[in-house]
N, C-alpha and C positions, 0 to 999 in steps of 0.2 A: 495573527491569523487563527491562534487557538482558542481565542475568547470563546468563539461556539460551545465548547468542549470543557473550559472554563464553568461555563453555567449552568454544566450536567454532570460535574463531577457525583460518583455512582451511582450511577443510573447506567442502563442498558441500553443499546437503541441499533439499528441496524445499519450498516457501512457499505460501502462498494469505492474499489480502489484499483488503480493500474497495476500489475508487476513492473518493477523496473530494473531492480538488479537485486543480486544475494550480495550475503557478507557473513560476519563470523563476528562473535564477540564473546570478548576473552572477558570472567570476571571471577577475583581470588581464584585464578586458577583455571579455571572452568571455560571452557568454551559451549558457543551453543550457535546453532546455525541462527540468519537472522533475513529477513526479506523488507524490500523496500517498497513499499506503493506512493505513489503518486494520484494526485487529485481525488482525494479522499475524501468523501461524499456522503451526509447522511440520510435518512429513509424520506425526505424533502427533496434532494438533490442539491443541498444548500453546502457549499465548498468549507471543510471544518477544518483542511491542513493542504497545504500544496506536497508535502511530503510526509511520513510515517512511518520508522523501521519499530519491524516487530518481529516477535519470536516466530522461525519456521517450527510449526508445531505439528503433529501429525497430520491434522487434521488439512492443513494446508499442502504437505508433503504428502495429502493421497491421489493429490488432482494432479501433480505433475506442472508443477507450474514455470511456465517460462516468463521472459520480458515480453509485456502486450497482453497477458491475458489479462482480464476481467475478473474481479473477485465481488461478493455478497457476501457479506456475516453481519454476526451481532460481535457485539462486545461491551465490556465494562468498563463507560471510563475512569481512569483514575489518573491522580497526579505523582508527580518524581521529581526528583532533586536532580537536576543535572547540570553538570561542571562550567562557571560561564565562562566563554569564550575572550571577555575582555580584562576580568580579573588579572590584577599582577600589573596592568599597562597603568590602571587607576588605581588612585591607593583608598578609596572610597567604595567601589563595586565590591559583595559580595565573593566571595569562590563561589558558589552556586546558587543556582536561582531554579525556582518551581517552573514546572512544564506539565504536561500535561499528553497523557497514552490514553491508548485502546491494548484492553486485555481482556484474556478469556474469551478467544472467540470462540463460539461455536455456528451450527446449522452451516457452516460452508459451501457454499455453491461456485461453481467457475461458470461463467459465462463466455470463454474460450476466446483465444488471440484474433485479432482482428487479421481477417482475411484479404487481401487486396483483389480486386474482381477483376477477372478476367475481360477486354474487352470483344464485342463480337468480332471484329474482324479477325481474334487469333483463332474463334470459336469455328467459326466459317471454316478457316484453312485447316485444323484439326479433324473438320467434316470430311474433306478430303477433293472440296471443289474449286480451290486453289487460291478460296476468300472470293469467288464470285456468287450474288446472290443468285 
């Protein structure tokens, strides 16, 4: 799914992604808040990752982010070594295998949680004419 991201290892380029939950990540010690997006999209609108946690960084934690909103930035991609999942069952697989992040965002924009719309008939009775037109 990362090959996109793969073929632009550092390079810049601009992202837009769902919220979907927080988390924490603990490293030598250290914790640091972390944020999930979902269907993670680059300045095409071409699908680079079904999911993506990255650091809660100021810049993110100024918009108030909950699950649903809407995110735009840029970022750098770059690759990471992370732990593979199958290692230990084969005696052949690697302990870790290259992947592939967005870091460094900046220019942050929220484009805000998806609102569900009201339909006229409640709008009507709210009018106060008991939903008759």
């Amino acid at each position: 799914m990362r090959s996109e991201l793969r073929d632009r290892v550092g390079r810049r380029g601009q992202f837009s992604g769902t919220v979907s939950r927080f988390g924490v990540r603990t490293y030598k010690g250290l914790t640091a808040a972390t944020i999930l997006f979902e269907n993670v999209r680059d300045e095409r609108g071409t699908l680079v990752s079904d999911h993506l946690w990255m650091r809660l960084s100021e810049g993110f934690a100024a918009h108030n982010p909950a699950p649903g909103d809407e995110f735009y930035f840029n970022a750098r991609i770059k690759r990471y070594w992370k732990r593979n999942p199958v290692a230990g069952y084969y005696d052949d697989e690697p302990a870790r295998i290259m992947d592939f992040k967005l870091s460094n965002p900046s220019g942050i924009r929220k484009l805000g949680a998806q609102v569900a719309q009201s339909l006229p008939l409640f709008d009507q009775a709210a009018a106060g004419n008991g939903g008759r037109a």
